[in-house]
Every structure is written in structure tokens, then in C-alpha cells.
C-alpha positions as CSV (number, residue, x, y, z in Angstrom):
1,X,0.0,0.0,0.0
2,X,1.4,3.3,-1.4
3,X,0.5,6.7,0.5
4,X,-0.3,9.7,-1.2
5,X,2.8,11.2,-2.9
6,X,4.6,14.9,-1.5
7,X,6.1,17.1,-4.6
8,X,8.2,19.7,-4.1
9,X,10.5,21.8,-6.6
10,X,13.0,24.1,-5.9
11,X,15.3,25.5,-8.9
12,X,16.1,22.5,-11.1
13,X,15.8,20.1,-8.2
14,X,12.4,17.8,-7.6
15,X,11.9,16.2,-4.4
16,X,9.2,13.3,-4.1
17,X,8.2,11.5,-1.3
18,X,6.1,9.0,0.0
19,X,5.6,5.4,1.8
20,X,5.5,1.8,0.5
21,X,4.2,-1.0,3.1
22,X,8.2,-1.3,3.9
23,X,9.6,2.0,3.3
24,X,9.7,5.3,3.6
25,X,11.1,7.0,0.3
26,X,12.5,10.7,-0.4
27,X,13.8,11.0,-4.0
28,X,15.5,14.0,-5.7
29,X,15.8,14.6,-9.4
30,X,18.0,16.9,-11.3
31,X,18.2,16.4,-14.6
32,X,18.9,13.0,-15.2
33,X,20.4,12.1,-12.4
34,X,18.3,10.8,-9.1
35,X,19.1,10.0,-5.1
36,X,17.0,8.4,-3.3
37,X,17.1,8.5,0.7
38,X,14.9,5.4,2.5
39,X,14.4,4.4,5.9
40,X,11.9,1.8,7.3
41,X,8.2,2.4,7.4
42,X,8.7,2.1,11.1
43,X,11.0,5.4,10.9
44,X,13.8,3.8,13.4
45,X,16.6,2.8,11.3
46,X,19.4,4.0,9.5
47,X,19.0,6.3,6.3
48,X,20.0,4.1,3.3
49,X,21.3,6.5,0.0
50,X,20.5,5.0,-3.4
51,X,21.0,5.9,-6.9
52,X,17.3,5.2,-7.7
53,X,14.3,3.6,-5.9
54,X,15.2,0.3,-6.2
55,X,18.8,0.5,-6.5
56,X,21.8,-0.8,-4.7
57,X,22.2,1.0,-1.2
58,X,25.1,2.8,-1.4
59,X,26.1,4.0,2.3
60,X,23.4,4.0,5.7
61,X,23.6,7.2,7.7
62,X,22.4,7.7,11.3
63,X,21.4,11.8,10.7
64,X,19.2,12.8,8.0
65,X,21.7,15.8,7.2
66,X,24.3,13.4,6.4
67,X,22.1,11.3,4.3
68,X,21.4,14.6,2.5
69,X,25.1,15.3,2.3
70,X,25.3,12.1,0.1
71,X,22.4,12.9,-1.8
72,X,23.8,16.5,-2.9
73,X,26.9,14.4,-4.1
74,X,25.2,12.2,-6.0
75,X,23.3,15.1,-7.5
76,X,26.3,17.5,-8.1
77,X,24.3,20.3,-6.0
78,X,24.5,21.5,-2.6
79,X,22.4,19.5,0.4
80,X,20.9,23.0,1.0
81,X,19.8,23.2,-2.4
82,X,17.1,19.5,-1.6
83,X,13.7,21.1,-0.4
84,X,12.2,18.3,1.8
85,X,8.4,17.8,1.6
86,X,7.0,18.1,5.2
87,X,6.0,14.4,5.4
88,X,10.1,13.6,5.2
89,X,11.3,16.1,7.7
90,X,11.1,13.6,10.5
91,X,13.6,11.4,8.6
92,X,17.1,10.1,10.3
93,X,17.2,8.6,13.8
């Protein structure tokens, strides 16, 4: 069961996000290029960073700003650059 999905833009950068029965997903777009931040539905674990939804986990991350930091990389932008829907500003332990 997917919940209803969060868009948000800022600049050239798209942030989505929204919950499977397992997960919790952020994803940012720019361009071509996507980074996708998960967590369990349950919201206790570690941040996993992906290249796309169901990609390979690339690093876990305790903080949501550090998760971020990854993301930015992955994105060739700045972490202050991601806007974060409301529903994913709890994210990170």
C-alpha cells in the first residue's frame, strides 16, 4: 500500500516523497540524475542513499543531514539546495 505522494521543486531540483508497506522514500531529481534516501516504514533505522528507488544501497547514515550530504553528491548540487516535503522532515534517527 502506497501513501499519497509529497512534490516539491525548488530551482532545477524535484523532491518526491512517499511510503510503501516497507519504506519510507525521499527521491530528488535533477536532470537525469536521481538519489533516493529510505528508511523503514517504522522510521527507526538507518537512512539508506541510493542511486534510484530500487537501486543498490550505497552508504546507511544515522542523521538525516548526512544522508542529504550524500544525496547532494550524487546530485552535483549542494544539500541546501534538496527542499524536503514536510512528510520527510522527521527522517534520520
Amino acid at each position: 500500500m502506497e501513501t499519497d505522494e509529497q512534490t516539491v521543486t525548488d530551482g532545477e531540483v524535484i523532491a518526491r516523497y512517499w511510503e510503501t508497506e516497507e519504506e519510507r522514500l525521499l527521491e530528488f531529481t535533477v536532470g537525469d540524475r536521481d538519489a533516493v534516501v529510505a528508511q523503514n516504514v517504522d522510521g527507526y533505522a538507518m537512512l539508506k542513499v541510493r542511486p534510484a528507488v530500487d537501486g543498490d544501497e550505497l552508504e546507511r547514515y544515522y542523521g538525516f543531514d548526512m544522508a542529504l550530504d550524500h544525496a547532494g553528491e550524487l546530485l552535483g548540487c549542494s544539500p541546501h539546495e534538496l527542499p524536503i516535503p514536510d512528510d520527510a522532515a522527521d527522517m534520520g534517527m
